[in-house]
N, C-alpha and C positions, 0 to 999 in steps of 0.2 A: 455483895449485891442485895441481899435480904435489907438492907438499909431503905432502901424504897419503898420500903411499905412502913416504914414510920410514920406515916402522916393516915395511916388506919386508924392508929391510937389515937385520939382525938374528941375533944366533948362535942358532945348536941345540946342546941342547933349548932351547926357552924358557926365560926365566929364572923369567916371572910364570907360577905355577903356579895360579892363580881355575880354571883349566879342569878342573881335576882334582876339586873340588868336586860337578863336574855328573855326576851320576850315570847310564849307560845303561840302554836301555830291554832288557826279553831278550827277544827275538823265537827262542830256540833253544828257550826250555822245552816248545813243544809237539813238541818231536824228542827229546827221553825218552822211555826206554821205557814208562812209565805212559799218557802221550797214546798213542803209537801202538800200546798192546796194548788199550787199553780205551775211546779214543777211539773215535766212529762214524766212517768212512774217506766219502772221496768218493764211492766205487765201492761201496759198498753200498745197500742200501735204507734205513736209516738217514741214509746220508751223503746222500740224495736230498731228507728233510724238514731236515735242519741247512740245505741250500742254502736251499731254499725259509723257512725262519725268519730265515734274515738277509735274504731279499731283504723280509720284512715288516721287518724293521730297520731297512733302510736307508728302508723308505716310512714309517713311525714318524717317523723324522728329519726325513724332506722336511715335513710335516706340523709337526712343533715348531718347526722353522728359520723354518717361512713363519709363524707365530704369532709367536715372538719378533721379526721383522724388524718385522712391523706396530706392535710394540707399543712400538719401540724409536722408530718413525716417528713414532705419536700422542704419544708422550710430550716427543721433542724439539720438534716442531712446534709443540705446543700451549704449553708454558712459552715458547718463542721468542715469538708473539704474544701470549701475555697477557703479557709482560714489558713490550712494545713497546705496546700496549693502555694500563696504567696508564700511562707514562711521555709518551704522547702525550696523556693527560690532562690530567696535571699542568704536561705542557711550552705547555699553552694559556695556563697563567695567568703563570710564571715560567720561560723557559730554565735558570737555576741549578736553579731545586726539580727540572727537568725533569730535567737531569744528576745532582745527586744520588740522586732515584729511580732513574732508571737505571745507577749505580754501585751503589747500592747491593742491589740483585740480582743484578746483575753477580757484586757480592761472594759474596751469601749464596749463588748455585747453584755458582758457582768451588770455593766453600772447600771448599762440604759437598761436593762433586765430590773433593776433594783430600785431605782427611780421610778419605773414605771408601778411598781408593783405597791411601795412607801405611800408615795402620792397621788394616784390616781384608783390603785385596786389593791387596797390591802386584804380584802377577803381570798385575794388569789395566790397569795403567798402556801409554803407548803405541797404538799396535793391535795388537800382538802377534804381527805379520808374523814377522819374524825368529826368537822362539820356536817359533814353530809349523814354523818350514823347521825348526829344529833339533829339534820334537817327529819330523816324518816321516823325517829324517835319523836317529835311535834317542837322543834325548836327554832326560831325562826331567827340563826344564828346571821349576826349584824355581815351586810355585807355579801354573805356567802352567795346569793342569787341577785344578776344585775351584769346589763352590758356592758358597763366598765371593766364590771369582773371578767366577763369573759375576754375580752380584749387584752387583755393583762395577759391571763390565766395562756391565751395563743401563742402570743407575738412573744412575751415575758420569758413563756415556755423555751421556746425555739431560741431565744437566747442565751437565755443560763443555760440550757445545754450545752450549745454550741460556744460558751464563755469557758468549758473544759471542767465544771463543777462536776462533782462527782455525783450527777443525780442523774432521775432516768424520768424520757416522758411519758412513758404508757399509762402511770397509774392517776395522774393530773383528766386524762381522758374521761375517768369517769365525772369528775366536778364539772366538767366541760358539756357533756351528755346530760346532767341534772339541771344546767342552765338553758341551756338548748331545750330540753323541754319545756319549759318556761316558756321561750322564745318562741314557743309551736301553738301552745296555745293561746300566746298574744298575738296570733296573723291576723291581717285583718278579713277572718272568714267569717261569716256567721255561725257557721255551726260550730266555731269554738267557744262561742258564749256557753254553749251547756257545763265546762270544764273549768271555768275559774272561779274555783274555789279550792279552797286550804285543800281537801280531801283528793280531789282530782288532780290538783299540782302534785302532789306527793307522790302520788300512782306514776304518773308523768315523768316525775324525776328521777323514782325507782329504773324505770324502764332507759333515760340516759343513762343514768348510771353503768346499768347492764351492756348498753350497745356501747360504750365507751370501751370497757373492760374487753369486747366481743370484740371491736373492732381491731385493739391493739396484738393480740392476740390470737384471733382468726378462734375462737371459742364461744359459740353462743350457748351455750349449754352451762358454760364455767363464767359466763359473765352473769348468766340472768341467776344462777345459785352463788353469786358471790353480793348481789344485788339482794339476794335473801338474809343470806348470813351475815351482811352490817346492817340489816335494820330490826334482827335480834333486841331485845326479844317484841318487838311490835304485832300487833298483828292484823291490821288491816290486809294481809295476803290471800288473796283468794285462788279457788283456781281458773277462774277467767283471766285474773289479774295475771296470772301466771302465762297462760296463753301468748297474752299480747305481748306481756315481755321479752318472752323468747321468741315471736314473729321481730317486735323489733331489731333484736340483736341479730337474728337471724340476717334480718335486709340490714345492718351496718355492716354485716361480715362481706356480705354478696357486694355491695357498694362500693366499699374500699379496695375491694380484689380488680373490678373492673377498673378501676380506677387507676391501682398500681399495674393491671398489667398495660393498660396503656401506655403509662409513663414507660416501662421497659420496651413497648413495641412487639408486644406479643400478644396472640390469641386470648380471649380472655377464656381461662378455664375456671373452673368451681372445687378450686385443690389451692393448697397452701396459702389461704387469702390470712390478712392479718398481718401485720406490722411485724411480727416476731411468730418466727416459724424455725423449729429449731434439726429441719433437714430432716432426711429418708435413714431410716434404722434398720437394720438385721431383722428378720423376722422374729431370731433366736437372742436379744442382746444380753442374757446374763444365760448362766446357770447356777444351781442350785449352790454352790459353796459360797455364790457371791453377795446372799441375804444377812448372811451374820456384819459381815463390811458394811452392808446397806446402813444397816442398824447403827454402828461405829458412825460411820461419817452424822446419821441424825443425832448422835450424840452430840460431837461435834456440833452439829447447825445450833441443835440445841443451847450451849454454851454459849457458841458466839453469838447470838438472838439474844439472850440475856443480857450479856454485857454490852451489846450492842444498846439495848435498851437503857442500862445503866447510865454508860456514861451519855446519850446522848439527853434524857432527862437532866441530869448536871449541866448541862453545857444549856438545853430551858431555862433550866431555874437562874442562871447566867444572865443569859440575856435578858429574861424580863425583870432583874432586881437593876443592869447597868444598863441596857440600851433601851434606856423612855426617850430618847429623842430620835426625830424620824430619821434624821442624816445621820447619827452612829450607827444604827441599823445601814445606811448605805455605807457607811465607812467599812463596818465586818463583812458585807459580802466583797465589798473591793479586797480586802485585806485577803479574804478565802481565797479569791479570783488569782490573785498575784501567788498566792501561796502554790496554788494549787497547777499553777500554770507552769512553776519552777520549777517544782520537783518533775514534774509528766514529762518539760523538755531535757533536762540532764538527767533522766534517769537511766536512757539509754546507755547513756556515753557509761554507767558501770558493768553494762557488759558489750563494751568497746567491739571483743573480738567475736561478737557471739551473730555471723552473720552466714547466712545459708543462702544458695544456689537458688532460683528463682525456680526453676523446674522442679525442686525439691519440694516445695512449700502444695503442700497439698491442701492448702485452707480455701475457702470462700473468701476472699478479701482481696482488698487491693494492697498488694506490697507497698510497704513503706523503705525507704533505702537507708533514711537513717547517714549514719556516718561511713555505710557500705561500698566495695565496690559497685562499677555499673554492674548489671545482673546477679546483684545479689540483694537482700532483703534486711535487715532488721527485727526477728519475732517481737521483740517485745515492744519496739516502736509501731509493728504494723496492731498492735495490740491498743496501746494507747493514743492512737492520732487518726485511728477510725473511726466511722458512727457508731453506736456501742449496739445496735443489732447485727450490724456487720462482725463486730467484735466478738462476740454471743457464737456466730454461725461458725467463726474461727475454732471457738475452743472446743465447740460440739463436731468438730470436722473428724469422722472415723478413722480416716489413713494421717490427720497432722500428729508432729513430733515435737513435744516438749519439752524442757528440760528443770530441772528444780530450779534453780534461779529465775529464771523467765518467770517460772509460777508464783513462785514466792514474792518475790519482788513487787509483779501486779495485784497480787492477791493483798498484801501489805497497804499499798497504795491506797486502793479502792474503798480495803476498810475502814481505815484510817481519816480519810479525806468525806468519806459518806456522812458518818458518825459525826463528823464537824460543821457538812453542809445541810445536812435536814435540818429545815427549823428555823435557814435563815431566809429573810425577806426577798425569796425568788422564790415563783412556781418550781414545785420540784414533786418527781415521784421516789419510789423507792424499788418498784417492783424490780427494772433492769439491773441495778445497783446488786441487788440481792443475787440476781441470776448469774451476773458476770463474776459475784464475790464465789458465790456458790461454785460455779463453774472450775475456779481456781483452785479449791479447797475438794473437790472432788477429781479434781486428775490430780493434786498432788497424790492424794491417798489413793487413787488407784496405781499408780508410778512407783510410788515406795511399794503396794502390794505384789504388782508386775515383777519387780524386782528383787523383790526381797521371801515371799511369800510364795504367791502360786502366779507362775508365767500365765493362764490361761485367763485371761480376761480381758475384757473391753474399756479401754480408757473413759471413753466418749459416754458410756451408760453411767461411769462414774459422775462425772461430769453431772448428767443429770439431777442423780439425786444430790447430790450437792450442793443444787439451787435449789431443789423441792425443800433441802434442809433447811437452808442461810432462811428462807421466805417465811417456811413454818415456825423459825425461830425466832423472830423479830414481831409479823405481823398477826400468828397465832389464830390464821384460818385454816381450817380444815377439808371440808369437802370440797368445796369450792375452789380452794389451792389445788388439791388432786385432780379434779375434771381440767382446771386450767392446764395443767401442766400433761396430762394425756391427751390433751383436742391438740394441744401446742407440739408434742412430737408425734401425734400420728400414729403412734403404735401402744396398744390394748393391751400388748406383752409386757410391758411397762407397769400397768397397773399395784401388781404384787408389790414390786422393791419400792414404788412412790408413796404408796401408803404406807409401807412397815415404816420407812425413813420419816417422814412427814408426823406419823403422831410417835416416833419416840423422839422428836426432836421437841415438839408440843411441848408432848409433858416432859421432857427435862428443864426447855425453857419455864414450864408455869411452876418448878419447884422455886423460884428465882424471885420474877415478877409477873405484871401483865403483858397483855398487849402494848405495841407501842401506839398505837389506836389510844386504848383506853389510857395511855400514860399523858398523852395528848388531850382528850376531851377533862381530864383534871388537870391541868395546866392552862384550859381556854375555861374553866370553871362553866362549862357547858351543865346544865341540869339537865342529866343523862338519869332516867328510871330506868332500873333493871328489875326484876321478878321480887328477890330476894331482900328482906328487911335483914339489919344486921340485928343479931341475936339482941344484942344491949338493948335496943331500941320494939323488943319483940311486944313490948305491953303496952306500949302507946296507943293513944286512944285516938279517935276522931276531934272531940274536944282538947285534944294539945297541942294539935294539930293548926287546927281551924283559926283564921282571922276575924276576929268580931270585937267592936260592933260590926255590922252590917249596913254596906251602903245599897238602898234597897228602892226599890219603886211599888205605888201601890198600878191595880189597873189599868187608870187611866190620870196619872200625873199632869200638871202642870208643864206648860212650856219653860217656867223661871224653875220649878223643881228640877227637872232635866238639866236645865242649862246649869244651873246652882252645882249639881252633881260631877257631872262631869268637868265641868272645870277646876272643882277641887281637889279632885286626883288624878289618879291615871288610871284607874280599872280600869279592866277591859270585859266585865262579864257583872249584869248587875240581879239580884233574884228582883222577882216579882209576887207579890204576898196581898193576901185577901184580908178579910174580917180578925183582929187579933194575931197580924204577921205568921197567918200560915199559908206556907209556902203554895204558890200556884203555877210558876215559871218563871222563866228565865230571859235574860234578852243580853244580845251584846255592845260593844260601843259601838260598835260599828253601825247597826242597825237605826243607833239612836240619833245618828251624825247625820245620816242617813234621810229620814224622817225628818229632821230639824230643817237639813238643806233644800229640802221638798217643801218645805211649808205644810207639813199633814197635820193641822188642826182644828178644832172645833170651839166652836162658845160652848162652856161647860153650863150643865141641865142637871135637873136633878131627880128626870124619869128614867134614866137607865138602867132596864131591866137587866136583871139575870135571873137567866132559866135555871131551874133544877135538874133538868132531864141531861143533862151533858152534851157534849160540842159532838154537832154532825158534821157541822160544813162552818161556813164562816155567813152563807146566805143571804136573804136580804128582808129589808123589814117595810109592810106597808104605810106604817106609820111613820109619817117623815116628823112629823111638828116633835116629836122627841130629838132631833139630829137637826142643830140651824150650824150648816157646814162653812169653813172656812178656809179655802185655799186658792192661792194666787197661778198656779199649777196648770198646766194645759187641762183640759177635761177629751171625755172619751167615752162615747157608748160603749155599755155592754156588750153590745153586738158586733163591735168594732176590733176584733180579732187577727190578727196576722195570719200569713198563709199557714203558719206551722201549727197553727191552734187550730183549725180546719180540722171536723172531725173526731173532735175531741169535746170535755166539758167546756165549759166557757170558763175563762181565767176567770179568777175570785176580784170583784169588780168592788174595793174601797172606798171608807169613807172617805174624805176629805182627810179624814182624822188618821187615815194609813197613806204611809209615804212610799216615796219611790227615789229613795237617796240608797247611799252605801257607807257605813261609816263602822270603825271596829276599834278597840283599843284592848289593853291587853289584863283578861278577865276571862273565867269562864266556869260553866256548870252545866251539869247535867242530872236528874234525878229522879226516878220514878219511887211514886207511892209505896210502890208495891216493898221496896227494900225500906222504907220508912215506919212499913206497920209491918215489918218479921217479927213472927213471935208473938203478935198481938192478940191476946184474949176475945174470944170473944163475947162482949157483955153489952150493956145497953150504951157505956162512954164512948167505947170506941168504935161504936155502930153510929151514936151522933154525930162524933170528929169525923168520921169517916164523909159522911152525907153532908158536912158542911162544907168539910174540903172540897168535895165533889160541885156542888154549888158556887162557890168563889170561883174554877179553875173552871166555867161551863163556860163556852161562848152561845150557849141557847139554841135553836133549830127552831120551835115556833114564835120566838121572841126576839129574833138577833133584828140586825141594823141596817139600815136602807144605807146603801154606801154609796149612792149617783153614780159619777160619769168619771171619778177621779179611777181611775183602774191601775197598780201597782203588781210586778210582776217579778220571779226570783232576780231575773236581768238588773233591773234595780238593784239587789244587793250583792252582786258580784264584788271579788275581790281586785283590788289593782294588784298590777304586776308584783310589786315587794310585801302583798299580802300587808300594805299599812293601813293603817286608820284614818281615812279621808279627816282634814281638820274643818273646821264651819267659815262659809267662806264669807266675806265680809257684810255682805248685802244679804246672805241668810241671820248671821248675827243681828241685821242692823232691824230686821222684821222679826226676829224673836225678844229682842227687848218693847217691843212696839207690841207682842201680843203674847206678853208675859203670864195674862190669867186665860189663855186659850190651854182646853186641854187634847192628849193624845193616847186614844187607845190601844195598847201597845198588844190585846190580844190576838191583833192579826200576824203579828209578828213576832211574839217571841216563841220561845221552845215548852209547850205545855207538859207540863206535868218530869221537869227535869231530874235525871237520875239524881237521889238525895241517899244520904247515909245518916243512921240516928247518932248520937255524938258519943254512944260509949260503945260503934263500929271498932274495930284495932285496923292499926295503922297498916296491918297486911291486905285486910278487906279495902283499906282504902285503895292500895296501890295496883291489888290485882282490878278495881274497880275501872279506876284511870289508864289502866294499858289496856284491856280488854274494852270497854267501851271510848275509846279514843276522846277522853274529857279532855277540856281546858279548862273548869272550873266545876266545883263538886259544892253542893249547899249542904249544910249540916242541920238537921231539924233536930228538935227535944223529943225525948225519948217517948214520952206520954202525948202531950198534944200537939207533935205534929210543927212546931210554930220553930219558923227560921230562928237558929242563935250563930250560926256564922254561917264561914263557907271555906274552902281546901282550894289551893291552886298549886298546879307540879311544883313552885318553888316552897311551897309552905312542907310537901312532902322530901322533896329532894333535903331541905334541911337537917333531916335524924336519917339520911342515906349516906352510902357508900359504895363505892365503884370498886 
């Protein structure tokens, strides 16, 4: 299994460049000048109702999450036994008719699961784990967020399940929760304009994520630190942020519970809410001799987490070297579906005689009869032809009795058939899969203990960690696994054997390989940053780094300069450079699409001051005969304010020459001074470079610009829904060829004075730079004067990385 990490060895940069494909998220556009002169601030009275609108945001959510989870549960549920319903019908009169019927649903939920998923939402394929570390990670993985997806990601769901694949849908919930919040702050309220943007989606989706997790599970506590623990090592987490997350998940938990107990017709109570609840436990379920076994069995998970991992990576690299056509992909899940549906229906029939008295069966479940007499049962068909949280509450049942075969048998199945089904083109999770593998693989070894070892013990706690192990073995979360799995049985006594089990299964698994998470984000060649530079790569510098030339703009550019620029490539982040290309700011595509689509231009003059004193405000200038303004643009007094600005400064009121478009492509940077002159002497050179810089990057205070009636406000540069880069729409093209020598002052908008690194920075400074201040784009200045010679963006870094 150590073979898996062959692909560590490897030269830099990378050769296979897929990663560069993947476009970043920009968490810098609300640090332009536009958000912060016209944005509401935290510390105002304003910024006091923005708080209070998201925290109805995030309760918006909790509320959608815990509706979708339910709905996601009736739907799997219910196709699962009316499948099993006809087919137990028909299997009265003829076992084959019996098997055909049941193949042939098999087939028809499989395919249309797989069709849907090929050609309509292929981001929904998997459960989306891995996307989603690299959506909170700044990747704005193709796909991954979008109504499509989510309708896929639902209907898709309840399909493949209910098609008898060996997957499970709890853990899908959370990509479902990430899109939906999405979905919350596109309503059409007003007060979600304050939220779309890259930085507030992401909070947003964190927070699905979390109620996803909560809701399946009835753990809000294990949802929102499991919502922590994949977006490792990120750090946009606050503890506000923290807050809202866990009110979210809190109301998906509270939501879903009312929900389900209605569906049963009962009272609603504020106890065992959550899709998977794994029953009332002993106050006392272990003692003391039964921690060394605990240990044993995490060995155990341990291993099989590993090879779990192994082969299912092979069976990846499979499919994506043969199945590049969309219908072989539907062809292997049909192939899975048929496979998978054979063995589940004649598996029974190998243990023919192995049927128990209805009264005996002490399980949570609906008996299955199987080949049985009347009044009698099946275990191991009512095992496999249930919905698999039913199935879950069977094997966790304190007073049921089972036998090695029955266990072995399912436990064989599940693994087997899991390990083949992750991965193919159906929504699918892993969490249930894990619990029910788990479940089996701990009352075997409790069974052989009972029997063989020490009578005095409790099957059913076996059982437990069993599943804490298969999970921690495979998916290689930690705390987050533990709180899950204690909100999940209710009992605190629990605690000890979940943890000792859960990290010696860890680290047995990580003597192996990784995560199947991280075996996945290298297989979708996601550009995942994590903390840590690989030793080889410890001297690299900034300049080996860095892209240059540089595609750059001076202040106040040209309409044909812009246009020229961005048509020739694709950035998405372009610097902005004063006297001698030293660095002043920053601007994105989006901003400049933006602007373009507004018409914010001016007849270029050749009195435009700049002050030395530095940027107060953006202000306004008496002197108009400097500014002969040009734009086709609704106009708008000063004074002319919306109710929310009531109370407040007056929105920063622009020229002609500052637009009110949104436009973004994929580029970015950020850089303060202050890391550009580290270390700098202090002498008479670089007290001038210092004064000069300061002078280029000034927007003035008693010198700035009469800006009229043209007023441009952050609303303007909000992001759409898929976070894309508006394109120029045809009748703005057809006016910016027509006023080609009009120019645009891009100081009202871009990002002043952006985080910058000098170019003999090392590549660790760069990358703690880029996760700690949440960059899309990093300028690199010369060591001595200050003056732009490229710029860094995550894939230029992720290149000399390794996961």
């Amino acid at each position: 299994m150590r073979s898996i990490h062959e692909d560590d060895v490897q030269s830099f940069p990378k050769q296979n460049h897929e990663y560069r494909k993947k476009s970043s998220l920009d968490f810098q556009g609300v640090r332009s000048n536009i958000f912060l002169k016209t944005k509401p601030q935290s510390q105002s009275k304003m910024g006091w109702w923005v708080n209070l609108y998201s925290w109805i945001a995030f309760s918006m959510l909790g509320v959608i999450v815990g509706l979708f989870a339910f709905i996601v549960d009736v739907l799997t549920e219910q196709l699962t036994l009316w499948k099993w319903q006809i087919t137990e019908t028909v299997f009265n009169v003829s076992i084959m008719l019996g098997w055909i019927t049941f193949i042939v649903f098999s087939l028809l939920f499989g395919g249309t699961a797989a069709i849907l998923t090929v050609f309509m939402g292929p981001g929904a394929a998997s459960g989306g784990t891995p996307e989603l570390m690299g959506y909170l990670n700044g990747i704005n993985y193709p796909q991954f967020i979008g109504l499509n997806t989510l309708f896929v990601k639902v209907v898709g769901l309840g399909l493949a399940v209910s098609s008898g694949l060996c997957i499970g849908k709890e853990g899908p919930l959370a990509h479902i929760g990430a899109i939906l919040g999405h979905c919350t702050l596109y309503l059409p309220l007003p007060m979600m304009d304050y939220f779309r943007n890259d930085a507030d989606k992401r909070e947003i989706a964190a927070a699905g994520a979390a109620a996803g997790v909560a809701a399946a599970f009835g753990s809000p506590i294990g949802g929102s630190l499991f919502a922590y623990e994949i977006s490792r090592p990120s750090t946009f987490w606050s503890f506000g942020l923290t807050w809202k997350i866990f009110f979210c998940s809190s109301i998906s938990t509270f939501v879903l519970n009312i929900l389900s107990s209605y569906k049963r017709g009962e009272d609603v109570r504020i106890m065992n809410a959550g899709l998977i609840k794994f029953g009332q436990y002993d106050q006392n379920p272990y003692k003391l001799h039964d921690l060394p076994f605990f240990m044993i069995i995490g060995v155990f998970g341990g291993l099989l987490g590993a090879m779990f991992i192994n082969i299912n990576f092979r069976v990846a690299q499979y499919r994506k070297k043969y199945l590049t056509d969309n219908w072989k992909k539907v062809h292997e899940v049909i192939i899975l579906v048929a496979l998978t549906a054979t063995v589940i229906y004649f598996a029974p029939m190998m243990l023919y005689n192995d049927c128990l008295q209805e009264e005996e069966g002490n399980i949570e479940a609906r008996f299955i009869r199987y080949a049985c007499d009347k009044g009698k049962y099946n275990p191991l068909a009512t095992f496999l032809f249930n919905p698999e949280s039913t199935v879950i509450k069977a094997l966790l049942s304190k007073n049921a009795q089972f036998d090695y075969a029955q266990l072995t048998l399912f436990f064989v199945i599940w693994y087997c058939f899991t390990v083949l089904s992750y991965g193919s083109s159906v929504p699918a999770g892993l969490f249930l899969p894990g619990i029910m593998i788990g479940c089996a693989l701990g009352r075997i070894t409790g069974h052989f203990i009972e029997n063989r070892i020490i009578g005095d013990i409790r099957p059913s706690t076996y059982a437990i960690i069993g599943s804490a192990s298969i999970l921690a073995g495979y998916t290689r979360l930690s705390f987050s696994l533990a709180v899950i799995m204690l909100e999940t049985t209710e009992n605190v006594g629990l605690f000890l054997p979940i943890i000792s089990a859960l990290f010696v299964s860890f680290g047995i698994g990580r003597l192996f390989n990784r995560s199947l998470y991280v075996e996945s984000l290298k297989a979708k060649n996601i550009p995942f940053l994590i903390e840590e530079v690989p030793q080889c790569n410890k001297d690299l510098t900034a300049c080996k780094l860095m892209t240059s030339p540089v595609q750059s703009f001076t202040i106040q550019p040209t309409v044909s300069q812009i246009i020229e620029t961005i048509q020739s490539n694709d950035f998405n982040g372009f610097p902005i450079v004063g006297e001698d290309r030293r660095l002043v700011g920053l601007i994105s595509r989006q901003h400049l699409v933006v602007l373009l689509n507004k018409q914010c231009w001016r007849v270029k003059t050749n009195d435009t001051p700049i002050s030395t004193e530095g940027r107060d405000s953006l202000g306004s200038r008496s002197d108009k005969s400097s500014n002969i303004l040009v734009n086709s643009g609704d106009k708008r007094s000063v004074n002319d304010q919306s109710p929310h600005d009531k109370g407040k400064k007056p929105r920063i009121v622009l020229d002609e020459n500052d637009i009110q478009s949104t436009g973004e492509l994929p580029q970015d940077q950020d850089s303060p001074n202050q890391l550009a002159t580290k270390k700098q002497k202090a002498n008479k050179k670089y007290q001038q470079l210092d004064e000069e810089t300061q002078q280029e990057s000034s927007f003035g205070s008693d010198q700035s610009y009469q800006y009229d009636f043209y007023s441009l406000t952050w609303r303007d540069f909000n992001m759409n829904f898929h976070s894309h880069v508006p394109s120029l729409s045809e009748k703005a093209l057809l006016c910016c060829e027509q006023n080609y020598d009009k120019v645009i002052d891009l100081r009202a908008f871009m990002i002043e004075k952006p985080f910058n690194v000098q170019s003999n920075y090392s590549i660790q400074q760069v990358v703690e730079l880029f996760r700690q201040m949440n960059l899309r784009h990093l300028p690199v200045v010369s060591e001595l004067d200050n003056k732009l010679v490229g710029i860094i963006t995550r894939q230029d870094i992720f290149a000399y990385m390794t996961m």
